[in-house]
N, C-alpha and C positions, 0 to 999 in steps of 0.2 A: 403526566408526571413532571414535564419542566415546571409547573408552575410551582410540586413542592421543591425545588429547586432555585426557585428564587423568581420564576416568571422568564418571558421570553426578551431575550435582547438583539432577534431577529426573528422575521415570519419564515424562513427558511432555510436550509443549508446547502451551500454552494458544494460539489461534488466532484470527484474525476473517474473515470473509466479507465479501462484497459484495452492497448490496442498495439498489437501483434503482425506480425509478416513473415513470410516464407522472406521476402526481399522488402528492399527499403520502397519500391513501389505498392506494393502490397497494404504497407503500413500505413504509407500514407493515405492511400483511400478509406482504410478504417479509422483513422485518423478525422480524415474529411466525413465522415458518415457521422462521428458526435457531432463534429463541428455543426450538421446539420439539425443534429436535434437542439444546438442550443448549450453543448456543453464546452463550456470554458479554459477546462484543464484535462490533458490525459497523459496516462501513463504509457510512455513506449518503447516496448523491449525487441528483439530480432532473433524470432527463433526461439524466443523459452527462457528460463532464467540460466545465465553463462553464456547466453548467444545461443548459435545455430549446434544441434546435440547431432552433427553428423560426421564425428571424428571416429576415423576406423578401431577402432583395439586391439588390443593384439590378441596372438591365436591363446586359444583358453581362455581369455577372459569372459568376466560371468557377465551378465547383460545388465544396461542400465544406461544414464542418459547421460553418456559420452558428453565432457566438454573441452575443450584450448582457453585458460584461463586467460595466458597471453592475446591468440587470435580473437578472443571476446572483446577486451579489453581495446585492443585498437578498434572495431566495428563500432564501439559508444557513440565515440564523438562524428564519426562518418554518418551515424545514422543524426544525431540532429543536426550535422550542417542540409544533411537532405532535407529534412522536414523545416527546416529555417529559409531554406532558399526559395523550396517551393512552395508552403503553408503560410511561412510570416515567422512576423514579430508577437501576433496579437495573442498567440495560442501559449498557455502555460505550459510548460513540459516536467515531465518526473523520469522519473526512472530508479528500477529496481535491480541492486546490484546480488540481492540475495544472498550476502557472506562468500560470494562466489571468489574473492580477490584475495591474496596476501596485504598484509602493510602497503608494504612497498608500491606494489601496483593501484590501491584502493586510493592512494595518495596522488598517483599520478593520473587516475581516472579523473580522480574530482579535480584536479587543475585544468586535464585536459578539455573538459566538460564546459569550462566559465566563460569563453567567446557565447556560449549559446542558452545562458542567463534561466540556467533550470529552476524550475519551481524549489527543487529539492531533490535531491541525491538519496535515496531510500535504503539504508541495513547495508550501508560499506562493509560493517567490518561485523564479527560477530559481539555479543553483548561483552562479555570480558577483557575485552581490549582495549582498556580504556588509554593505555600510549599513544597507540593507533590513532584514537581518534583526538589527541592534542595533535597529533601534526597533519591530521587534516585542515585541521581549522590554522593552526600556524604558516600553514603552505598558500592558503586557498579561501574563497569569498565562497566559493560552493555552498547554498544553504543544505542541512543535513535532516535527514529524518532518521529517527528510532526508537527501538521498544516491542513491538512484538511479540518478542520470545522473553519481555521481562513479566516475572511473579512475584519480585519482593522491591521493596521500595530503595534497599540497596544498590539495587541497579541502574535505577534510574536516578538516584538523587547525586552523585556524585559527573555525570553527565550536564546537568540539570545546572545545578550551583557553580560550574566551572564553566559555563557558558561554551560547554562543544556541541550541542545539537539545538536544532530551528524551531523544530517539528517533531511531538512526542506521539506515538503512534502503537498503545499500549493494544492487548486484547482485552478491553475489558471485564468479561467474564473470567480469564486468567488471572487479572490483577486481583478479583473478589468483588467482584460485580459496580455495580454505580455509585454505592458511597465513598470504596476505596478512589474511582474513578474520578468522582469531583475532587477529591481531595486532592489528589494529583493535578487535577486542572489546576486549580487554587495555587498551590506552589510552582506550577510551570508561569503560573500569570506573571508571581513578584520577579521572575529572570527573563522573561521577554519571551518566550518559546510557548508556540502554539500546538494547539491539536488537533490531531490527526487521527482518529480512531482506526485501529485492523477492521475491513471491510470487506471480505475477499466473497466470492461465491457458497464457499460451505459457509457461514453465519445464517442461519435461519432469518429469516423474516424481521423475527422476536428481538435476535442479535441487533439487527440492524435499526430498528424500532428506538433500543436502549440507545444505540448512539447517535440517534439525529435526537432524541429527546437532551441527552445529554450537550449538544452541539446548540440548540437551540438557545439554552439557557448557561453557556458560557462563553464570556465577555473574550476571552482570546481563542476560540476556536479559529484555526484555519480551515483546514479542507477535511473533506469524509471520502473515503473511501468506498463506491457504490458497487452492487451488484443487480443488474434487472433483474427480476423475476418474471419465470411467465407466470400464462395466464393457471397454469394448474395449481403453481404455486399459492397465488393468491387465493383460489377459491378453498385452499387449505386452511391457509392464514389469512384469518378475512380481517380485513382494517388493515395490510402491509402500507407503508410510506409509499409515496406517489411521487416522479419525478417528472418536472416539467420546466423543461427550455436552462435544464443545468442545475435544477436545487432540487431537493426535497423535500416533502412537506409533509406533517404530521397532520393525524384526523384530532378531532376535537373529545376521543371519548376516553373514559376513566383509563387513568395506570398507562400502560405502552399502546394504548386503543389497539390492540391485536386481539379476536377470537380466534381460537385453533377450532378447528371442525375434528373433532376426531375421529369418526366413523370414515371419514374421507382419509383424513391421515392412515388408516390402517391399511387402504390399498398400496401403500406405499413403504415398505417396512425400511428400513435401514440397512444400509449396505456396505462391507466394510474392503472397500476396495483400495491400494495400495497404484498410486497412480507412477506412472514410469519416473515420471518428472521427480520427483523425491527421490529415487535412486541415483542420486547424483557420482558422479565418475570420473577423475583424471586419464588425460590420454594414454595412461601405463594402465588406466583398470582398475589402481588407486580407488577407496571413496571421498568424496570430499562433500563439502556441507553441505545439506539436503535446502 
């Protein structure tokens, strides 16, 4: 497919992972475990999105993933002076704040964050907050990423054009699939800001297919957002993207080169599970964004 696209203007796309810790020791070894394979960028949170979910409740409250939007907010910066001190200089870093912060705090994250020269700050604020995110950028050098939860071009163009964000990092099936998607590349190119495509573990095979083909054959892509697959997976989805030593790389066959095996797929039905993590919680028991 990149080639109806315009052809390839790299053999691959560079990538980052996700990598997690009970503690800052933790993470670093997961940390060091891409580092091994070759990967150059990773995302690193503590505990879950909002930090560590192990703030008490109070009695009656309904169950769900307790957070300290404050206690989170100071652990940020604690966690990359650990992995700067003892990882390096050489490793890119991200981080996902998840809408988890107010203004006020989302502002003082991303200042506190810039001794430790983040790839990108990821979804500060929620999509509508577009004040919010002028004084980000008027406070701070922190590069920014977002887009996710955008479906209309509204949302991102006024972002976009005002030069508050680095990094656009749309769903593309959300937005209306891969034409809407280039077209968006296309105007993220004329303001300087790259992309980022949603890459999370639920995007099938197919998802992820679309967006390295789409990364392949735009001139300002930054980084992709990866998910391994095993091996069940693939033999599902046969032709999945292959990564090696940090990139990924497309097969050579017609369209997304994905076959679905479907007889296979059918041992596998779908399952509409509702994960804790989404049930997001202030320390009163409050909900706050998922």
């Amino acid at each position: 497919m990149y080639e109806l696209l315009g052809g390839k203007v790299r053999e691959a796309a560079a990538v980052y992972r996700h990598a997690d810790g009970r503690d800052f020791s933790e993470l670093e070894d997961n940390v060091r475990r891409y580092m091994a394979d070759g990967i150059r960028h990773v995302r690193c949170q503590f505990g879950g999105y909002g930090g560590r979910h192990d703030v008490k409740p109070p009695e009656g409250a309904l169950p769900g993933a307790y957070f300290d939007p404050d206690a989170y907010a100071r652990s940020v910066p604690k966690m990359f002076e650990h992995i700067r001190v003892n990882v390096g200089e050489e490793l890119e870093l991200i981080h996902d704040i998840h809408e988890r912060l107010s203004i006020s705090e989302a502002v003082r994250l991303a200042k506190n964050v810039e001794p430790y020269r983040l790839f990108y700050l990821e979804d500060a604020l929620a999509p509508e907050q577009l004040e919010g995110f002028k004084r980000i950028r008027a406070q701070c050098a922190t590069p920014i990423a977002m887009g996710e939860l955008f479906v209309h071009p509204m949302e991102w163009v006024p972002l976009i054009s005002q030069g508050l964000i680095d990094f656009i990092r749309c769903h593309v099936s959300a937005i209306g699939g891969i034409t809407p998607a280039r077209k968006l590349a296309a105007l993220s190119e004329a303001f300087g800001v790259r992309t980022a495509w949603h890459g999370p573990g639920d995007v099938s095979p197919i998802g992820h297919a679309a967006n390295l083909h789409l990364n392949l054959a735009t001139p300002n892509f930054g980084i992709q957002e990866w998910n391994q697959f095993s091996e069940r997976a693939q033999e599902v989805f046969v032709g999945t993207p292959q990564l090696r030593q940090g990139y990924a790389f497309a097969n050579e066959k017609p369209g997304l080169g994905i076959e679905l095996n479907e007889a296979l797929a059918a041992k596998y039905p779908c399952r509409n599970d509702l994960p804790e993590w989404t049930l997001a919680r202030l320390p009163d028991g409050s909900p706050g964004r998922p």
